[in-house]
N, CA, C and O atoms as CSV, one atom per row, in Angstrom:
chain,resi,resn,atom,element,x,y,z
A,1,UNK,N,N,-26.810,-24.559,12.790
A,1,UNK,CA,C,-26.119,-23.335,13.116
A,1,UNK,C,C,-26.677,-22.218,12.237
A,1,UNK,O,O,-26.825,-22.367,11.024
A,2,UNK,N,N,-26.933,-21.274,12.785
A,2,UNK,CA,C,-27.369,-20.129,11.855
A,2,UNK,C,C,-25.928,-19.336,11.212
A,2,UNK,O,O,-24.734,-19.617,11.319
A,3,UNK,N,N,-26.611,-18.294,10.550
A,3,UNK,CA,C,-25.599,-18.057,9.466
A,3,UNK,C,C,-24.976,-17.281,9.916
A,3,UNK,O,O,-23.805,-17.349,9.544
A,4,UNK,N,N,-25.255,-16.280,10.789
A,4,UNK,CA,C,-24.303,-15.724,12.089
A,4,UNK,C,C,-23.582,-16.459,12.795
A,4,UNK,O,O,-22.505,-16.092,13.264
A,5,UNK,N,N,-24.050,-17.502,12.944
A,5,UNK,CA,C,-22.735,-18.251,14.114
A,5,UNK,C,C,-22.295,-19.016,13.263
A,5,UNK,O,O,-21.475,-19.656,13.921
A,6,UNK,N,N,-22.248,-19.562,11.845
A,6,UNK,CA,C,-21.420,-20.176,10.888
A,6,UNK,C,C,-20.639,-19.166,10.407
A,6,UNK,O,O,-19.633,-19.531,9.798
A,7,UNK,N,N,-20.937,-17.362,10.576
A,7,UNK,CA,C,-19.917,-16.784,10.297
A,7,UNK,C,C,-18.404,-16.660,11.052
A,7,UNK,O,O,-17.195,-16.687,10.821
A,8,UNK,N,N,-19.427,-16.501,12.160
A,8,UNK,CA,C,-18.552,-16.237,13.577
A,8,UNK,C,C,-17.632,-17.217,13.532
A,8,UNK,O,O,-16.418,-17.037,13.627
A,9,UNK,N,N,-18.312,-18.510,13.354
A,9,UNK,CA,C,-17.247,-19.512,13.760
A,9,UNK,C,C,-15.810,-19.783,12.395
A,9,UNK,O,O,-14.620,-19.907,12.682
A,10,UNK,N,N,-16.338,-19.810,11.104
A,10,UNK,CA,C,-15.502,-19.150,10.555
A,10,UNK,C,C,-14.516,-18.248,10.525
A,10,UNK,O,O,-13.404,-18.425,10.028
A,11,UNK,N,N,-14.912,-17.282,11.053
A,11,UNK,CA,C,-14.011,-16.175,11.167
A,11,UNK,C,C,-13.337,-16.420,12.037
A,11,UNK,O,O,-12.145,-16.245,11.788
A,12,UNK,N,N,-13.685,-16.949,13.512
A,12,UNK,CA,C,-12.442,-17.707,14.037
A,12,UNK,C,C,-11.482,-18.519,13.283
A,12,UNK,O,O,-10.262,-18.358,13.322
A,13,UNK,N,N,-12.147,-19.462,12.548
A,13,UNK,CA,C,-11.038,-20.279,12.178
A,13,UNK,C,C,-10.318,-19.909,10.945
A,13,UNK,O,O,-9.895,-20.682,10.085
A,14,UNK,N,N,-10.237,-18.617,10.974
A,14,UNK,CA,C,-9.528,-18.192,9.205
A,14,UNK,C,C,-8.558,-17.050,10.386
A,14,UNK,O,O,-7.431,-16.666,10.076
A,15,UNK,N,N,-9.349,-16.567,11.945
A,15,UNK,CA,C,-8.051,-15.566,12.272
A,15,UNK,C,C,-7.240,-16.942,13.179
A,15,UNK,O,O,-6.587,-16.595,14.163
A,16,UNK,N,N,-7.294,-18.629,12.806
A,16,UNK,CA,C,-6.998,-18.844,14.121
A,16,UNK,C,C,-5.838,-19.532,13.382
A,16,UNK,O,O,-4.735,-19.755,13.881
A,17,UNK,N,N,-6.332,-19.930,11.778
A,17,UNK,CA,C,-5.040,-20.633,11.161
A,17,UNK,C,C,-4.058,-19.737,10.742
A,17,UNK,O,O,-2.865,-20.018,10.623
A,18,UNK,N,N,-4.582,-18.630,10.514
A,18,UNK,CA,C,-3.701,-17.583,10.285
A,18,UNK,C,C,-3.108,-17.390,11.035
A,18,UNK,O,O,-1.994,-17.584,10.547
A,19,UNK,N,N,-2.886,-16.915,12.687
A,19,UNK,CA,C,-1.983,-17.234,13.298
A,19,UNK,C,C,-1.047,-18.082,13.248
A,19,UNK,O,O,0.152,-17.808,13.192
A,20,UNK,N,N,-1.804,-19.772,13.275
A,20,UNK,CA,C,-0.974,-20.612,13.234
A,20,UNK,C,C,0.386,-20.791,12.323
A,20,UNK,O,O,1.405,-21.435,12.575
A,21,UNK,N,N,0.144,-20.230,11.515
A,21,UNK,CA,C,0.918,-19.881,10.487
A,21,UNK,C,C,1.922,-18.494,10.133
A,21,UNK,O,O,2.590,-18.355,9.108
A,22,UNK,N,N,1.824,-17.562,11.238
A,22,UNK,CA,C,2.710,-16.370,11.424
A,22,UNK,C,C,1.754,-15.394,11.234
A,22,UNK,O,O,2.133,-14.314,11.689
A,23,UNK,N,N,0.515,-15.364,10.668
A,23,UNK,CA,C,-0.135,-14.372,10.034
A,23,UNK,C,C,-0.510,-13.239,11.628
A,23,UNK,O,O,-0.487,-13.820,12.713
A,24,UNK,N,N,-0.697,-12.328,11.617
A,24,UNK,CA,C,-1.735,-11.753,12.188
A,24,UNK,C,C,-2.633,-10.163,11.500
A,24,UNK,O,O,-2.374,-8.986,11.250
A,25,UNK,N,N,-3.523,-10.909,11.457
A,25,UNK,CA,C,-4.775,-10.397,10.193
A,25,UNK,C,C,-4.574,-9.133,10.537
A,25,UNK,O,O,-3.918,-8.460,9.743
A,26,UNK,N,N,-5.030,-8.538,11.680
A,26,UNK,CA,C,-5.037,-7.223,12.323
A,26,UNK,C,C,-3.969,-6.740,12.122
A,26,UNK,O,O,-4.234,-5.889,11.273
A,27,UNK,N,N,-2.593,-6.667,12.371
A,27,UNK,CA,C,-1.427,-6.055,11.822
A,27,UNK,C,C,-1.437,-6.257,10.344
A,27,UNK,O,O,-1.041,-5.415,9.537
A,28,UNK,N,N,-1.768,-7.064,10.139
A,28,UNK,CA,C,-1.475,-7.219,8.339
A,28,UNK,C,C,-2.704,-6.032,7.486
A,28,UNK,O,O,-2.556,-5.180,6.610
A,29,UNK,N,N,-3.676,-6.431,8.130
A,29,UNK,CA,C,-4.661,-4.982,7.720
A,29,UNK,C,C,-4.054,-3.806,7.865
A,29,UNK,O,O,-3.963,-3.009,6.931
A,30,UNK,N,N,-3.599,-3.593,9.008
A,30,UNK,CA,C,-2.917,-2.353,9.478
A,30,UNK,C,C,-2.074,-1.457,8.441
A,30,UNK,O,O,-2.139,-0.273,8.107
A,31,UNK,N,N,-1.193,-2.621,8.051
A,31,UNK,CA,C,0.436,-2.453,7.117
A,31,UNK,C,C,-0.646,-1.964,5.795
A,31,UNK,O,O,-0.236,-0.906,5.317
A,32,UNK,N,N,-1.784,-2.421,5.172
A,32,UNK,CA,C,-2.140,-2.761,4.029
A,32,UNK,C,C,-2.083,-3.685,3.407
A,32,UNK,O,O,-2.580,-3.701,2.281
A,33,UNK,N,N,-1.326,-4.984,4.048
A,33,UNK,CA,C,-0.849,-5.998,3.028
A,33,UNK,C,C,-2.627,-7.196,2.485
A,33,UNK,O,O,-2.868,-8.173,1.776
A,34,UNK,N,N,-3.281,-6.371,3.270
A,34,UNK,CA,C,-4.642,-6.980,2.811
A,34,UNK,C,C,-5.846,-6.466,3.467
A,34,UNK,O,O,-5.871,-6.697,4.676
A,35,UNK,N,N,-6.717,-5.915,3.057
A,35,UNK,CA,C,-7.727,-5.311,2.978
A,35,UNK,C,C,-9.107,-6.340,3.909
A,35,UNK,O,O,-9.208,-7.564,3.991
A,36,UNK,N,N,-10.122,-5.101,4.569
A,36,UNK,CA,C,-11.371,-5.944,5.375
A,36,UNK,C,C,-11.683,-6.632,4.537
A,36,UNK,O,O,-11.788,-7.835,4.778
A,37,UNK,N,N,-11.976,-6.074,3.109
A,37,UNK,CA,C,-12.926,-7.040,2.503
A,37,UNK,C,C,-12.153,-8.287,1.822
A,37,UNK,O,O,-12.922,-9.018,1.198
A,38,UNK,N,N,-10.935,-8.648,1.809
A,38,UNK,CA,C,-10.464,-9.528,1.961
A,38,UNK,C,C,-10.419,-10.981,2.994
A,38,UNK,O,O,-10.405,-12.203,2.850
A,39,UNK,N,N,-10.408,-9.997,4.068
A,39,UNK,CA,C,-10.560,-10.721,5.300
A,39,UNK,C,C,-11.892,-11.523,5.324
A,39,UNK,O,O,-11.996,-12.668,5.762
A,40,UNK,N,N,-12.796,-10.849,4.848
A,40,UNK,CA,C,-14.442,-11.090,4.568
A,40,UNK,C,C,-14.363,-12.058,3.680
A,40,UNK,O,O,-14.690,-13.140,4.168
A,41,UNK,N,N,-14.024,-12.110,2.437
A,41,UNK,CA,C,-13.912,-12.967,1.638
A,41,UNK,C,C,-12.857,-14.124,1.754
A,41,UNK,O,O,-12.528,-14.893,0.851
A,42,UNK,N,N,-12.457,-14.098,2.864
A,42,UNK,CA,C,-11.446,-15.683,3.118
A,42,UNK,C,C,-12.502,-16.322,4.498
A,42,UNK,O,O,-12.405,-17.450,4.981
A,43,UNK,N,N,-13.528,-15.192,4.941
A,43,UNK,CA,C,-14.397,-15.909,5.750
A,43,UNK,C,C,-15.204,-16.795,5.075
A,43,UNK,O,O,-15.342,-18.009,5.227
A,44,UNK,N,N,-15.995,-15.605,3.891
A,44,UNK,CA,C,-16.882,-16.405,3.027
A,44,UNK,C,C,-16.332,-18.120,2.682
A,44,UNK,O,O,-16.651,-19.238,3.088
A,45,UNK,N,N,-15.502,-17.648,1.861
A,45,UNK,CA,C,-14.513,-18.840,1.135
A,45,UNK,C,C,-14.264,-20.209,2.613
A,45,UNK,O,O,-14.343,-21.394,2.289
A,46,UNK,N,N,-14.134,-20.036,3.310
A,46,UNK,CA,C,-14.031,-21.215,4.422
A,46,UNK,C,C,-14.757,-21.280,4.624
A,46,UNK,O,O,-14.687,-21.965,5.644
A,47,UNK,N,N,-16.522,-20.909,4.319
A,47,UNK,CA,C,-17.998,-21.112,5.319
A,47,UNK,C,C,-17.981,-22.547,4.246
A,47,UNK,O,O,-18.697,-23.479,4.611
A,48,UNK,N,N,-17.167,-22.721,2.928
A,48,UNK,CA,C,-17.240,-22.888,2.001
A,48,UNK,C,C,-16.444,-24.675,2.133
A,48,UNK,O,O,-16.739,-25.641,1.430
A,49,UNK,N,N,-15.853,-24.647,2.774
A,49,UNK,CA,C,-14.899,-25.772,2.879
A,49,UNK,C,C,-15.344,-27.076,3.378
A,49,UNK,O,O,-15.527,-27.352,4.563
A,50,UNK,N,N,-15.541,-28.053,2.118
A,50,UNK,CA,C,-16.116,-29.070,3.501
A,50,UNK,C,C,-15.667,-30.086,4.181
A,50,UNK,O,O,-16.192,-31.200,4.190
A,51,UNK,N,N,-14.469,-29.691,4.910
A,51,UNK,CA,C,-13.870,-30.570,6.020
A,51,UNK,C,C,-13.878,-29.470,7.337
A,51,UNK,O,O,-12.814,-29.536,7.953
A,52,UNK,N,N,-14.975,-28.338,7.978
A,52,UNK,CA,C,-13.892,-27.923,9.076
A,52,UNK,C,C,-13.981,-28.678,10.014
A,52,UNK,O,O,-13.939,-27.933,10.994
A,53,UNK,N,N,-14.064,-29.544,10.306
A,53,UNK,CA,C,-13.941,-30.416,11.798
A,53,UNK,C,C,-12.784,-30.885,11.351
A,53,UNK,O,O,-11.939,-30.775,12.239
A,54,UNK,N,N,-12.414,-31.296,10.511
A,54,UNK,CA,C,-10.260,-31.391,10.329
A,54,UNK,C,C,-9.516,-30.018,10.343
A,54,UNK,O,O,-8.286,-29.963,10.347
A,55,UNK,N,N,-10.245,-29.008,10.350
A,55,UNK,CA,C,-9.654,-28.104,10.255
A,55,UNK,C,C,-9.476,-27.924,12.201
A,55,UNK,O,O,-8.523,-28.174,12.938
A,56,UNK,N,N,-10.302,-27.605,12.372
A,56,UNK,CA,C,-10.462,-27.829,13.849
A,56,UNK,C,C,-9.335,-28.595,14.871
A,56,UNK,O,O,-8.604,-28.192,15.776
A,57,UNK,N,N,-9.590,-29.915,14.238
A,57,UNK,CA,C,-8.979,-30.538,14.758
A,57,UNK,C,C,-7.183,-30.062,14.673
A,57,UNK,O,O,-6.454,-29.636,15.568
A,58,UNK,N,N,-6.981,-30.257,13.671
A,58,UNK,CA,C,-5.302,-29.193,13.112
A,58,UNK,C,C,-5.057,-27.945,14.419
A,58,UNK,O,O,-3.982,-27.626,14.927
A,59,UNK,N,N,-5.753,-27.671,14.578
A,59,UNK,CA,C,-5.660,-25.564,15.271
A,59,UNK,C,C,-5.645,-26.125,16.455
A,59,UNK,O,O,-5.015,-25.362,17.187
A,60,UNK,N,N,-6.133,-27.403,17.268
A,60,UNK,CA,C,-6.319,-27.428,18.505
A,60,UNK,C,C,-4.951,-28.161,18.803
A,60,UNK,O,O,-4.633,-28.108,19.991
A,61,UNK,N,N,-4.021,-28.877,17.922
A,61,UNK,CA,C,-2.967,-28.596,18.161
A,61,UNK,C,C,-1.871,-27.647,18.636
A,61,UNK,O,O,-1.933,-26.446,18.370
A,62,UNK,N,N,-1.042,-28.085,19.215
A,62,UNK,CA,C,0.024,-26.608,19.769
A,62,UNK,C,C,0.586,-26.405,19.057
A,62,UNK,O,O,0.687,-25.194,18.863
A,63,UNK,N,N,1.269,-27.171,18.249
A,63,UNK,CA,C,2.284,-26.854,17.286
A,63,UNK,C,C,1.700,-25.804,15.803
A,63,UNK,O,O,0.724,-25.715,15.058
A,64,UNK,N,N,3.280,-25.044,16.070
A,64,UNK,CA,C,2.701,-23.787,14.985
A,64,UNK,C,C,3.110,-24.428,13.727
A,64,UNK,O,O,3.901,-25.363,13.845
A,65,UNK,N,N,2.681,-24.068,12.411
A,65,UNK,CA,C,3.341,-24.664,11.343
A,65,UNK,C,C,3.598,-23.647,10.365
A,65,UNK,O,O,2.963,-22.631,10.649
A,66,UNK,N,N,4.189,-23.544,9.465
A,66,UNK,CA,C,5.018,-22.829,8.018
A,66,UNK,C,C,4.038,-22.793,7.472
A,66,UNK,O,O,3.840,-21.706,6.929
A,67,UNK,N,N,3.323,-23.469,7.357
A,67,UNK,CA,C,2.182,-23.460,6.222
A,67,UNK,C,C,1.134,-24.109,5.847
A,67,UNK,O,O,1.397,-25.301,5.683
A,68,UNK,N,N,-0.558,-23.687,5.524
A,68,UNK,CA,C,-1.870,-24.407,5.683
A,68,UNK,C,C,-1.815,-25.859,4.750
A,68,UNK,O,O,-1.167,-26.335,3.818
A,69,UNK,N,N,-2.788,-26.167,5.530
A,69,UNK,CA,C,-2.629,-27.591,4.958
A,69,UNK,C,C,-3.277,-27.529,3.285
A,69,UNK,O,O,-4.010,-26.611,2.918
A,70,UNK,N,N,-2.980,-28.333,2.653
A,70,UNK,CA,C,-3.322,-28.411,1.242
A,70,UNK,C,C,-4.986,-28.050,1.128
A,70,UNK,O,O,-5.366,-27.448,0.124
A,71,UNK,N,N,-5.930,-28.418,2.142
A,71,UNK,CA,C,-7.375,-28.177,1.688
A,71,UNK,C,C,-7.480,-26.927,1.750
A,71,UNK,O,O,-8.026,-26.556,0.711
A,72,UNK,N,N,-7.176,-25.800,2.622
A,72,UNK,CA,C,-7.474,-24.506,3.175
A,72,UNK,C,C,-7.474,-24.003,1.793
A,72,UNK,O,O,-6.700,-23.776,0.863
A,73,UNK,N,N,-9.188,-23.914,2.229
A,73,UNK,CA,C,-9.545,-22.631,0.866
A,73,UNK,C,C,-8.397,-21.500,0.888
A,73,UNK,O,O,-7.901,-21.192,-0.196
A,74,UNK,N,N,-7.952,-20.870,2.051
A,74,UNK,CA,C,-7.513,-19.601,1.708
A,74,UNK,C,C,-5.581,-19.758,1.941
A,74,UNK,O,O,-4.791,-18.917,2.368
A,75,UNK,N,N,-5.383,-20.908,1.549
A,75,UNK,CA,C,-4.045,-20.816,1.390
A,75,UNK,C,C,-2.964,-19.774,0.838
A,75,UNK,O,O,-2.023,-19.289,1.467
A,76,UNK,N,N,-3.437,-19.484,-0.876
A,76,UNK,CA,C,-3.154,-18.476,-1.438
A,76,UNK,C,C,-3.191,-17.219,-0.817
A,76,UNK,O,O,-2.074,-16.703,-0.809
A,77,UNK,N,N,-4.150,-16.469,-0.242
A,77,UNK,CA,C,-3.978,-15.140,0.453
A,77,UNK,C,C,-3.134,-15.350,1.181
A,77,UNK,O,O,-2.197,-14.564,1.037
A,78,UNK,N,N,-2.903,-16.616,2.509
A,78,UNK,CA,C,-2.168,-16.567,3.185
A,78,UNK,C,C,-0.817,-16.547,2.823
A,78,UNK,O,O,-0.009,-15.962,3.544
A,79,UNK,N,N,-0.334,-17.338,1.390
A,79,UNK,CA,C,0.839,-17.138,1.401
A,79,UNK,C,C,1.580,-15.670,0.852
A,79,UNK,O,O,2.718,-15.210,0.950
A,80,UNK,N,N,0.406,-15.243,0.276
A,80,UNK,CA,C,0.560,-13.614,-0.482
A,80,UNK,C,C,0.795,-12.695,1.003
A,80,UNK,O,O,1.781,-11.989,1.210
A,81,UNK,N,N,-0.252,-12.874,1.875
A,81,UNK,CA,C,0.034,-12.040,3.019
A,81,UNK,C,C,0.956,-12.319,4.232
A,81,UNK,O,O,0.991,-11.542,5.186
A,82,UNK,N,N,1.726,-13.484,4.170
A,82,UNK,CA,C,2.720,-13.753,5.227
A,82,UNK,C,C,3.541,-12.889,5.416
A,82,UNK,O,O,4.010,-12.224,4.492
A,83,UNK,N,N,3.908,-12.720,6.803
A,83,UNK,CA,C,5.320,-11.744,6.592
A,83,UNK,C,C,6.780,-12.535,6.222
A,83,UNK,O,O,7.011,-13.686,6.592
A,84,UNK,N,N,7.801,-11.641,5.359
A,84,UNK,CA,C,8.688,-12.095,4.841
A,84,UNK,C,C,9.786,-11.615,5.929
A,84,UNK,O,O,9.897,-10.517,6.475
A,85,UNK,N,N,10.709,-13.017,6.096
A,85,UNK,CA,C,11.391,-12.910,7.231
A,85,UNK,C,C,12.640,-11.457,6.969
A,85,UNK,O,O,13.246,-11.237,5.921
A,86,UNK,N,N,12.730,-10.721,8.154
A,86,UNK,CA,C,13.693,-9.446,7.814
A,86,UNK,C,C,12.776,-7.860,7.899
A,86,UNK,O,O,13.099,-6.685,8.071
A,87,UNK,N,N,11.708,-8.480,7.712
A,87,UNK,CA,C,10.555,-7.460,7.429
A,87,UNK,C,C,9.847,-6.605,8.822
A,87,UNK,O,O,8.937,-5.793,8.652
């Protein structure tokens, strides 16, 4: 895979767990609660991970969940940028 389509595909899977998880990157940029180059750097950080074919596998599930699984490099942002219920 070249390093363009290891980005690409990354970046899917950092906007796809983020969903899974309540996030949505694009509104959350929006608000401020986290910045492009953030977003960039939780891509980097997952090109980084070496299980994504479990990661994969997780997202192609239906079920939404509370929260990334223990490997996800970018757990931490996600839990900094979740929305807080009421909000």
């Amino acid at each position: 895979m070249s390093n363009r389509e290891t980005l690409k595909h990354h970046a899917g899977l950092v906007d796809q767990m983020a969903t899974r998880v309540g996030i949505d990157l694009e509104d959350a940029a929006l608000r401020g609660d986290v910045s492009i180059d953030e977003i960039s750097e939780a891509v980097l950080r997952c090109t980084g991970c070496a299980n994504p074919g479990h990661c994969e596998a997780l997202l192609a599930q239906v079920a939404v969940s509370q929260d990334t699984p223990e490997y996800c490099r970018n757990k931490g942002l996600f839990a900094q940028i979740k929305p807080r219920k009421g909000r």
